[in-house]
N, C-alpha and C positions, 0 to 999 in steps of 0.2 A: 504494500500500500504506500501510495506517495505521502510525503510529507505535507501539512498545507499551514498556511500560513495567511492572516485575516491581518488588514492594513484600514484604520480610518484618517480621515483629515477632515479637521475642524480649521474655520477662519473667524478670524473677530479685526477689531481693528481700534486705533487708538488716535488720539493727539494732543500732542506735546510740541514744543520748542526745546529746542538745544544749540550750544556752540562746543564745532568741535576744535578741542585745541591742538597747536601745535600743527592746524591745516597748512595756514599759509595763502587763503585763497579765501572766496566771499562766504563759506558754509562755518568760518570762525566767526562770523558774527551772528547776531543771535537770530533765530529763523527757526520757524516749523513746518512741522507737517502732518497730514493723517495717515499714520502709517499703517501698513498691511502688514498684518501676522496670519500664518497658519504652523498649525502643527500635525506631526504625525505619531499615530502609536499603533504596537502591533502585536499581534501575541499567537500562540499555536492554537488554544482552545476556547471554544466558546461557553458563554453561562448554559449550562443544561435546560434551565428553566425559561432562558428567555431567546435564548437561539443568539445572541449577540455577545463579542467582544466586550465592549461598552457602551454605554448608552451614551449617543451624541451628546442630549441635552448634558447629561452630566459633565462631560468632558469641556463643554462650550463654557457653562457654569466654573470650572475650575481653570478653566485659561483667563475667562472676565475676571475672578479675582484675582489673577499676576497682572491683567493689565489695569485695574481699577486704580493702581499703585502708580503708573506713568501719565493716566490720561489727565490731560488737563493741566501740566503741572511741566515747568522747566528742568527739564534731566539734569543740568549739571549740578541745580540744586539736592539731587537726590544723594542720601547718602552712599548707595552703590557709586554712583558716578561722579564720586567727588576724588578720585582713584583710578576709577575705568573712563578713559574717554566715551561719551555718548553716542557713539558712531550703529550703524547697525548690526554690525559685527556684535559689537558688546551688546546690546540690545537683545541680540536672540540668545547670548549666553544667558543675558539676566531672566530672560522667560524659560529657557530649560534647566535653568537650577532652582527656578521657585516653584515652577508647572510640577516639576520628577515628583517631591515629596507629596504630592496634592495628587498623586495617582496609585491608582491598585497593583503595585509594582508585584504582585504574586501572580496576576496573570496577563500583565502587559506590559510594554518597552516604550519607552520616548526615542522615538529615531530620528527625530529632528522637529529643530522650530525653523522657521524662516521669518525675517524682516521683511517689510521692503517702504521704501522711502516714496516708490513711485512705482508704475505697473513694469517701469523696465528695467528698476534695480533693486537686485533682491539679494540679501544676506541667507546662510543657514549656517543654523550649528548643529554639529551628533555631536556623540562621545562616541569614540572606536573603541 
């Protein structure tokens, strides 16, 4: 029997202002944006009882509270990013290390978040 393997992705979306330092160019001065997030999680088995992985809502539910943290609110003031520049790179690190614990990590995987500043520039992060 094959192995199988079940993949969701959930999107939400945020906004915020940032300046990222150390640019050198106009994105050092302060400016936002609504940014796109999606994530992915994936696991071998499904609930017996309900035929699914996870439930969307639930997972949408637990990304809005990592981004409820960003929205509205200037990144470099944030305590994360008073360290990490605010760039998207960092961005999608700070949603997959606050999303990981906020999941059913006994029957699912975070395989990546993604940023993105615009529809044509996108960040993601895994851990390998």
């Amino acid at each position: 029997m094959k192995e199988s393997i079940w993949s969701l992705r959930v999107g939400s979306d945020f906004s915020s202002s940032h300046q990222l330092r150390n640019y050198r160019g106009k994105c050092e001065n302060i400016h936002g944006h609504n940014f796109l997030v999606e994530v992915e999680v994936s696991g071998k088995e499904l609930d017996p009882d309900t035929g699914m992985l996870m439930d969307f809502k639930e997972l949408k539910q637990k990304l809005g509270r990592v981004l409820d943290e960003l929205d509205h609110k200037h990144l470099n003031e944030h305590k994360y990013f008073q360290k990490a520049n605010p760039s998207s790179e960092n961005l999608a690190r700070f949603v997959h290390d606050r999303l990981k614990p906020l999941l059913p990590l006994d029957r699912v995987r975070l395989e990546w978040v993604m940023v993105a500043e615009k529809d044509s520039s996108r960040a993601f992060y895994r851990e390998i």
